[in-house]
C-alpha positions as CSV (number, residue, x, y, z in Angstrom):
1,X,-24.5,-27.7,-22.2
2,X,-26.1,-24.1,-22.1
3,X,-23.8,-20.9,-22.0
4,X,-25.4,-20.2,-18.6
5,X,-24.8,-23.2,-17.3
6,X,-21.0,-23.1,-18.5
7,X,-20.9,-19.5,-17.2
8,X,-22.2,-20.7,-13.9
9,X,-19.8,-23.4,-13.7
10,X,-17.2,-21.1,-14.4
11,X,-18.1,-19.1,-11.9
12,X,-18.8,-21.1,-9.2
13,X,-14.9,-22.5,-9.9
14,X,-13.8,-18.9,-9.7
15,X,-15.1,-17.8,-6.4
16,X,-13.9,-22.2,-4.7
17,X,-10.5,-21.6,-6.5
18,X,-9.3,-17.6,-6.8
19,X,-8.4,-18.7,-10.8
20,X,-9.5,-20.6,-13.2
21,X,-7.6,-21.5,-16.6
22,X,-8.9,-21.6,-20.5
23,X,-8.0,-25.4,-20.9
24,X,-9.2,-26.5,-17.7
25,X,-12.6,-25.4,-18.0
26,X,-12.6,-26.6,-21.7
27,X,-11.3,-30.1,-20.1
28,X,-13.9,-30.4,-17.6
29,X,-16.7,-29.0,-19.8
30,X,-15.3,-30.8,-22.8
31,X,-16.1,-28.0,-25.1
32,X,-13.7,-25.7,-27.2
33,X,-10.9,-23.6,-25.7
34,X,-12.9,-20.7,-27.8
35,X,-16.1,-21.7,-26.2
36,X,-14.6,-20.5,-22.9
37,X,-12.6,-17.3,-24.2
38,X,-16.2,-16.5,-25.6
39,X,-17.8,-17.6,-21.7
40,X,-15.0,-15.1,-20.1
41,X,-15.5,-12.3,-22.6
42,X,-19.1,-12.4,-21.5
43,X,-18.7,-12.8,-17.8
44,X,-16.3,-10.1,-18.1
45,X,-18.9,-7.6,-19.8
46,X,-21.0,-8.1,-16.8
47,X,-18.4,-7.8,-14.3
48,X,-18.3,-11.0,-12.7
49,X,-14.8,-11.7,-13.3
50,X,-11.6,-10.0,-14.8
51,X,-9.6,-12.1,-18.1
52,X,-6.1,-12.6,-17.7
53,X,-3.2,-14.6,-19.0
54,X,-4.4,-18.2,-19.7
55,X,-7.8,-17.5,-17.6
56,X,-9.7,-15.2,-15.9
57,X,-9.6,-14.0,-11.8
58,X,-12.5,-12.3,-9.7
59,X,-13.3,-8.4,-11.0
60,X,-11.4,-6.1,-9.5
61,X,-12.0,-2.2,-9.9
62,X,-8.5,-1.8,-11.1
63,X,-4.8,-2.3,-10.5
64,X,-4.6,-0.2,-7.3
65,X,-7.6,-2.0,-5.2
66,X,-6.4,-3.6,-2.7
67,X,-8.3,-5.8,-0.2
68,X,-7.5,-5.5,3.7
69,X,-5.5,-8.1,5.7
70,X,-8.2,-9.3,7.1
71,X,-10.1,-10.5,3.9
72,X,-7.5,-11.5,2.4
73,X,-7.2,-14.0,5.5
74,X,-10.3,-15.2,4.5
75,X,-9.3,-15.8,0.5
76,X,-8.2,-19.2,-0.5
77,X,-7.5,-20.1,3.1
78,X,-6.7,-23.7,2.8
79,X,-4.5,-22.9,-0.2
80,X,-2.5,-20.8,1.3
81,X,-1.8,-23.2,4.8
82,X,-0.7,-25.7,1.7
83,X,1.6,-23.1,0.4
84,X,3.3,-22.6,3.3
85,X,3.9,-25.4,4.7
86,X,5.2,-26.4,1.1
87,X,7.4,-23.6,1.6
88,X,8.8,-23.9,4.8
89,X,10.9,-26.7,3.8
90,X,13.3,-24.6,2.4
91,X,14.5,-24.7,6.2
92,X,16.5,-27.7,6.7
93,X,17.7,-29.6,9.3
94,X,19.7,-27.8,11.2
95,X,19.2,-24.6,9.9
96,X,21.0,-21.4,10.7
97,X,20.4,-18.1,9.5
98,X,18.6,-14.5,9.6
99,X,15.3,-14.6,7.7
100,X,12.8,-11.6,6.6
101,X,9.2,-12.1,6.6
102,X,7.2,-9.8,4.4
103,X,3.7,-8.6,5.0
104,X,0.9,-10.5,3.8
105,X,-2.0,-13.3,4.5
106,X,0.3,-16.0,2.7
107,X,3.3,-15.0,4.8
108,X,1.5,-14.6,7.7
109,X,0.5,-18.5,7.4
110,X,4.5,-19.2,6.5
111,X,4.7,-17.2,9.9
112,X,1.7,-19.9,11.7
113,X,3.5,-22.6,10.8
114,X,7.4,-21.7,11.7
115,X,7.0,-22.9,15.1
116,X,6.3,-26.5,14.2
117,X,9.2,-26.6,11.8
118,X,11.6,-25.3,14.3
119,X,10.7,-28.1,16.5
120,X,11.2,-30.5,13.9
121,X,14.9,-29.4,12.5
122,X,16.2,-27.7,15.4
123,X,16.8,-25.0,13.6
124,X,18.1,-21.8,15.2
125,X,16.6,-18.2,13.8
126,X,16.5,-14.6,13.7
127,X,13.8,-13.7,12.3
128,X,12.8,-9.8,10.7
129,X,9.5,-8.4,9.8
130,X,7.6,-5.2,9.3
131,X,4.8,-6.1,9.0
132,X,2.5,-5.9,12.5
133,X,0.3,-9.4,12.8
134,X,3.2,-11.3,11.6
135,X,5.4,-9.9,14.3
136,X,2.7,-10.8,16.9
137,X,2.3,-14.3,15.9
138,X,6.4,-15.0,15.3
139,X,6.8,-13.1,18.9
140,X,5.4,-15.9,20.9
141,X,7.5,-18.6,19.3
142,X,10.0,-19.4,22.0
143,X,13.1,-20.4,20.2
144,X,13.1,-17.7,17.7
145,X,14.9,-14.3,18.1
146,X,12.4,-11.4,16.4
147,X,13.3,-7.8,15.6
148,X,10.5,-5.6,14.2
149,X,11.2,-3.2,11.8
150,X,9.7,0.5,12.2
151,X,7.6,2.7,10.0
152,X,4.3,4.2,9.8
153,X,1.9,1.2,9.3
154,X,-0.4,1.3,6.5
155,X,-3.6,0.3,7.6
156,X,-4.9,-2.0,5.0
157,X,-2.4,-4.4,5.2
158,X,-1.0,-3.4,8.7
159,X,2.9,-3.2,7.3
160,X,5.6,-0.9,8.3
161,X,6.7,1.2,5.2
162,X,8.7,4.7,4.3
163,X,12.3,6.2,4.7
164,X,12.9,4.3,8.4
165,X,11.6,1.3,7.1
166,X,14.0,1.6,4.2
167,X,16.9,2.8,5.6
168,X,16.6,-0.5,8.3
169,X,16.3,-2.4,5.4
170,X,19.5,-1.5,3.5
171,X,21.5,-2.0,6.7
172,X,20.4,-5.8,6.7
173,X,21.4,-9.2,4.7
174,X,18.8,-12.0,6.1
175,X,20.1,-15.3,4.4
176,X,16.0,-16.0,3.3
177,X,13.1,-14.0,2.9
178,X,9.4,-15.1,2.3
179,X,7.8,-11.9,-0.1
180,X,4.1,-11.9,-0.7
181,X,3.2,-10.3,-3.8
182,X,-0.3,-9.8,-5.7
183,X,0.7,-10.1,-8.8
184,X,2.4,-12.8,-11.0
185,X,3.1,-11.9,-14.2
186,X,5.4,-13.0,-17.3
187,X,5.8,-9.6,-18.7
188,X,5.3,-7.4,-15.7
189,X,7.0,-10.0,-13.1
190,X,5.9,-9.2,-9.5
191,X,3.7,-6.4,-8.5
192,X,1.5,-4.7,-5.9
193,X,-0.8,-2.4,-5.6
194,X,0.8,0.3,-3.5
195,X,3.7,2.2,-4.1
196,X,5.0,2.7,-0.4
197,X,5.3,-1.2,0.1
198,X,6.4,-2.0,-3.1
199,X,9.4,-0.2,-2.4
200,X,9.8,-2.2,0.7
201,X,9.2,-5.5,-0.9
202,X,11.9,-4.5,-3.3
203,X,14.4,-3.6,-0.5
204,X,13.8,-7.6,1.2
205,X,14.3,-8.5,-2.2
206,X,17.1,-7.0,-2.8
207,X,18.8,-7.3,0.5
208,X,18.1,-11.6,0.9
209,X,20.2,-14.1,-0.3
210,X,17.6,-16.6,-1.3
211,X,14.3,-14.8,-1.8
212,X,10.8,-17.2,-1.7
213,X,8.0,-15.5,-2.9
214,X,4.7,-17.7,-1.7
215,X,1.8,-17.3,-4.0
216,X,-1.2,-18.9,-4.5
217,X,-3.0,-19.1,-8.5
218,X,-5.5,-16.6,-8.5
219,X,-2.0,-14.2,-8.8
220,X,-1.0,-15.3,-11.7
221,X,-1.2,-13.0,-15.0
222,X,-2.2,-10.3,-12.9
223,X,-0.6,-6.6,-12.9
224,X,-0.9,-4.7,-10.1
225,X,0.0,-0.9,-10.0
226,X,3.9,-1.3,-9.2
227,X,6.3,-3.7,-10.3
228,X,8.7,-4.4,-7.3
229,X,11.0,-7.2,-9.1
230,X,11.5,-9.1,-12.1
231,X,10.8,-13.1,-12.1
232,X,14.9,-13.5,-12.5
233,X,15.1,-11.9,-9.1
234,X,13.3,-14.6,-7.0
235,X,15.0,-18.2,-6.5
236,X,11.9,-20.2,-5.6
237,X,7.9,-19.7,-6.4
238,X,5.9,-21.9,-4.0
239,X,2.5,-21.9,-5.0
240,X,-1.0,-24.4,-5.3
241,X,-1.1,-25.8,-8.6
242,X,1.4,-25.2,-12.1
243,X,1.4,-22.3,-14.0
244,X,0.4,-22.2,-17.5
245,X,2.1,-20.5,-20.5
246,X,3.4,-18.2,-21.1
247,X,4.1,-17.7,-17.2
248,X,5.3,-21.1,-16.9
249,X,8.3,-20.5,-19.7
250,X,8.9,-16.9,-18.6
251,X,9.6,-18.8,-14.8
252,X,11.8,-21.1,-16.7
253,X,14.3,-18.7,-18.2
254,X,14.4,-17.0,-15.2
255,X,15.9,-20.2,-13.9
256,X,13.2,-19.7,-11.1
257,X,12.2,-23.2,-8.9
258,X,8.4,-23.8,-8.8
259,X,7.4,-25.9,-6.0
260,X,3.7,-27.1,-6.0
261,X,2.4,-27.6,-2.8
């Protein structure tokens, strides 16, 4: 096979899966794992993609671009319904307890689906957020009790963030929290783009007792701008498909539970 055709493979896979990985291309092309760090190098050269742990994810301009709400909606959609229903069965039976939804388009879907999974535990809820469309979709579920935290809303991803945001925050102890995050990282841990809402990510991280950060592949290796926690302060990772070393070992000592969905 040609270099362009094993660059267009690659990325065709890139823009159907949000991440692709050294050995798996080399698997499915059955060339050399050096063959496709030479493929990425060039695709990166042109700017069709960005090389990071393992693999390579779609160019970005830089550790503080961030993409709206409303395209990220439209990124790795069906992915991120797997994720969260994957997710959601952290709530048992039964369940009681407080729980803290971050902004997001992969919490927002954790958010789609709590309805159905209320019906089907009985569980019993409060439920906290800050962020605007995930308040407006958990507001018409009938059985939950919602609080919205205050702010001033960014407008890209339509969260509630600064000093009230904060200082509502500290005041709280949800038993679970569902963080978003854009980056995945074994050195760097989690990170986002903006400052403001990475310090409230770190608050819900800080405040929950079981924290669930739901993240699909094409985050992981990546380093955004700000780091708001370290891997060995989240309990569970629920994301699409395994993560490759060295992320996979740093989740490990971090005694962190990866659920595939």
């Amino acid at each position: 096979m040609y270099a362009t055709e094993r660059q267009a493979h690659i990325t065709r896979h890139l823009a159907e899966r949000g991440r692709v990985s050294v050995v798996g291309l080399a698997d499915d092309l059955g060339v050399t794992t050096e063959t496709i760090r030479r493929d990425l190098d060039a695709l990166e050269q042109q700017g069709m993609l960005r090389r990071v742990h393992g693999g390579a994810v779609p160019a970005r301009a830089g550790s503080i671009t961030e993409p709206s709400i409303a395209e990220r909606m439209t990124v790795n959609s069906d992915a991120k319904v797997a994720i969260a229903r994957r997710a959601l069965d952290v709530i048992t039976d039964g369940y009681r307890g407080a729980i803290m939804f971050d902004a997001g388009s992969t919490v927002g879907s954790v958010a789609a689906g709590l309805g159905e999974r209320v019906a089907a535990t009985g569980a019993r809820l409060d439920v906290v957020t800050h962020a605007v469309p995930v308040a407006q979709t958990l507001s018409l579920l009938p059985d939950v009790a919602l609080t919205v935290l205050g702010g001033q809303v960014r407008g890209l991803t339509a969260a509630a963030v600064g000093p009230s945001t904060l200082s509502a925050l500290a005041a709280l102890r949800p038993d679970l929290a569902f963080v978003g995050t854009n980056g995945v990282s074994p050195e760097f841990g989690l990170s986002t783009p903006d400052p403001a809402e990475a310090a409230v990510k770190a608050a819900i991280v800080r405040s929950a007792r079981r924290v669930v950060v739901v993240a699909d592949q094409a985050k992981f290796g990546v380093e955004s701008f700000v780091r708001f926690a370290g891997l060995d302060e989240i309990d569970i990772l629920v994301t699409d498909a395994a993560p490759e070393e060295p992320l996979a070992a740093a989740l490990a000592d971090a005694d962190v539970e990866v659920w595939l969905a």
